[in-house]
C-alpha positions, -999 to 999 in steps of 0.1 A, spaced: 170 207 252 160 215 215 129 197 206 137 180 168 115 196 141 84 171 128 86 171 87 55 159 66 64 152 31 46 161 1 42 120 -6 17 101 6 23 76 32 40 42 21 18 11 7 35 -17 26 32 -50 8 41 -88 20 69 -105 1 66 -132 16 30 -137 1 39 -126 -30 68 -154 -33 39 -179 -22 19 -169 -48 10 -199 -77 32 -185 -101 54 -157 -83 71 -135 -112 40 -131 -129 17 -124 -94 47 -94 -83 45 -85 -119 6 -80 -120 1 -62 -80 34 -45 -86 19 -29 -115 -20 -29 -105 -4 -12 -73 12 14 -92 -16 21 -118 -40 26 -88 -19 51 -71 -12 73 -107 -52 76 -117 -57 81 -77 -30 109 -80 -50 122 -113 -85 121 -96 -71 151 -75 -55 137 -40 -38 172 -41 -20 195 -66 19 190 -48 10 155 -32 33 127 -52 19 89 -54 30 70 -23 59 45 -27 54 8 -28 76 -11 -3 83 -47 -1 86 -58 31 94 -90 52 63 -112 68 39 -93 87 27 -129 104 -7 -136 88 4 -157 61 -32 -163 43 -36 -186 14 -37 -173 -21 -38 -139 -9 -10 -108 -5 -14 -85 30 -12 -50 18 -11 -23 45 -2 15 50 -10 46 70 -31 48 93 -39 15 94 -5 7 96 -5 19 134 -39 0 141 -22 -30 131 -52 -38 106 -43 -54 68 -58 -57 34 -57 -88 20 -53 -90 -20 -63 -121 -36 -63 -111 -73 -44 -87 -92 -79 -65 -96 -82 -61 -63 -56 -40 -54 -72 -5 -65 -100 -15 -38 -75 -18 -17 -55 11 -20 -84 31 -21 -96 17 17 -61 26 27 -62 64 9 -98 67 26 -83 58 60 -58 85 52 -76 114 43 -99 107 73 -71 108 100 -54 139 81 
Protein backbone atom coordinates (compact mmCIF):
# COMPACT_ATOMS: atom_id res chain seq x y z
CA UNK A 1 0.00 0.00 0.00
CA UNK A 2 1.48 3.42 -1.23
CA UNK A 3 1.86 5.74 1.58
CA UNK A 4 0.27 9.42 0.22
CA UNK A 5 2.96 12.05 -0.06
CA UNK A 6 2.87 14.93 3.03
CA UNK A 7 3.00 18.62 1.09
CA UNK A 8 3.98 21.81 3.15
CA UNK A 9 2.99 24.94 1.34
CA UNK A 10 5.00 27.91 1.01
CA UNK A 11 2.00 29.90 3.08
CA UNK A 12 1.82 30.17 6.48
CA UNK A 13 -0.70 28.32 8.40
CA UNK A 14 -4.32 29.75 8.39
CA UNK A 15 -5.51 32.58 11.06
CA UNK A 16 -8.82 31.13 12.08
CA UNK A 17 -11.29 33.88 13.21
CA UNK A 18 -14.87 33.59 14.99
CA UNK A 19 -17.77 34.88 12.99
CA UNK A 20 -19.92 34.42 15.29
CA UNK A 21 -18.07 37.02 17.53
CA UNK A 22 -17.55 39.27 15.05
CA UNK A 23 -21.51 39.43 14.20
CA UNK A 24 -21.92 40.03 18.08
CA UNK A 25 -19.70 42.78 17.96
CA UNK A 26 -21.51 46.54 18.98
CA UNK A 27 -21.54 47.55 15.59
CA UNK A 28 -20.71 44.45 13.30
CA UNK A 29 -19.73 45.94 9.64
CA UNK A 30 -17.47 48.32 11.03
CA UNK A 31 -15.81 45.65 13.86
CA UNK A 32 -15.19 42.89 10.53
CA UNK A 33 -14.18 45.91 8.67
CA UNK A 34 -11.44 47.08 11.38
CA UNK A 35 -9.95 43.14 12.40
CA UNK A 36 -10.50 42.13 8.82
CA UNK A 37 -8.15 44.74 7.96
CA UNK A 38 -5.89 45.11 11.21
CA UNK A 39 -5.63 41.22 10.47
CA UNK A 40 -4.37 41.66 7.16
CA UNK A 41 -1.98 44.66 7.82
CA UNK A 42 -0.39 42.57 10.58
CA UNK A 43 0.28 39.66 8.44
CA UNK A 44 1.92 42.10 5.31
CA UNK A 45 4.49 44.10 7.69
CA UNK A 46 5.02 40.54 9.48
CA UNK A 47 5.68 39.10 5.93
CA UNK A 48 8.09 42.32 5.34
CA UNK A 49 10.02 41.98 8.74
CA UNK A 50 11.44 38.73 7.04
CA UNK A 51 9.19 35.52 8.02
CA UNK A 52 11.03 34.04 4.92
CA UNK A 53 11.95 35.10 1.26
CA UNK A 54 9.17 32.38 -0.54
CA UNK A 55 6.75 32.21 2.57
CA UNK A 56 3.30 34.15 1.43
CA UNK A 57 1.08 35.82 4.38
CA UNK A 58 -1.30 33.25 5.84
CA UNK A 59 -4.98 33.36 4.82
CA UNK A 60 -7.64 34.71 7.05
CA UNK A 61 -10.62 32.35 7.44
CA UNK A 62 -13.93 32.94 8.86
CA UNK A 63 -15.17 30.31 10.63
CA UNK A 64 -18.38 29.08 12.49
CA UNK A 65 -18.37 29.20 16.62
CA UNK A 66 -15.56 27.69 18.26
CA UNK A 67 -17.82 27.55 21.69
CA UNK A 68 -16.34 30.31 23.95
CA UNK A 69 -18.50 33.03 23.10
CA UNK A 70 -16.77 35.92 25.28
CA UNK A 71 -18.17 39.33 25.57
CA UNK A 72 -16.93 42.17 23.52
CA UNK A 73 -14.18 40.14 22.34
CA UNK A 74 -13.33 38.00 18.83
CA UNK A 75 -11.51 34.32 19.36
CA UNK A 76 -8.69 34.25 16.89
CA UNK A 77 -6.70 31.07 16.60
CA UNK A 78 -4.25 29.24 14.14
CA UNK A 79 -1.35 26.82 14.02
CA UNK A 80 -0.07 25.33 16.45
CA UNK A 81 -2.28 26.35 18.75
CA UNK A 82 -4.95 25.35 16.80
CA UNK A 83 -4.16 21.60 17.67
CA UNK A 84 -3.72 22.51 21.51
CA UNK A 85 -7.14 23.82 21.43
CA UNK A 86 -5.86 27.28 22.97
CA UNK A 87 -7.46 30.88 21.48
CA UNK A 88 -6.63 34.46 21.34
CA UNK A 89 -9.11 36.70 22.35
CA UNK A 90 -9.28 40.15 20.49
CA UNK A 91 -11.14 42.82 22.17
CA UNK A 92 -10.13 45.92 20.04
CA UNK A 93 -9.18 46.37 16.58
CA UNK A 94 -5.33 47.19 17.86
CA UNK A 95 -5.00 44.09 19.27
CA UNK A 96 -4.93 41.88 16.68
CA UNK A 97 -1.07 42.43 15.54
CA UNK A 98 -0.39 41.17 19.35
CA UNK A 99 -2.17 38.55 18.46
CA UNK A 100 -1.07 37.35 15.37
CA UNK A 101 2.25 37.76 16.46
CA UNK A 102 1.69 35.13 19.69
CA UNK A 103 0.29 32.85 16.99
CA UNK A 104 3.44 33.42 14.38
CA UNK A 105 5.74 32.92 17.63
CA UNK A 106 3.96 29.57 18.37
CA UNK A 107 4.72 28.74 14.84
CA UNK A 108 8.15 29.28 14.34
CA UNK A 109 8.79 27.55 17.58
CA UNK A 110 7.05 24.20 16.65
CA UNK A 111 8.69 24.43 12.96
Amino acid sequence: MAVPPLVRPNRAAPVLVCRKCLKRSDDPKATKKASKKAIKHALTSERERGSGPREKPARVVMTSCFGLCPKRAVVVTGGVRTARGEYVLVSAAEDAAGALALLRDDQNSAS
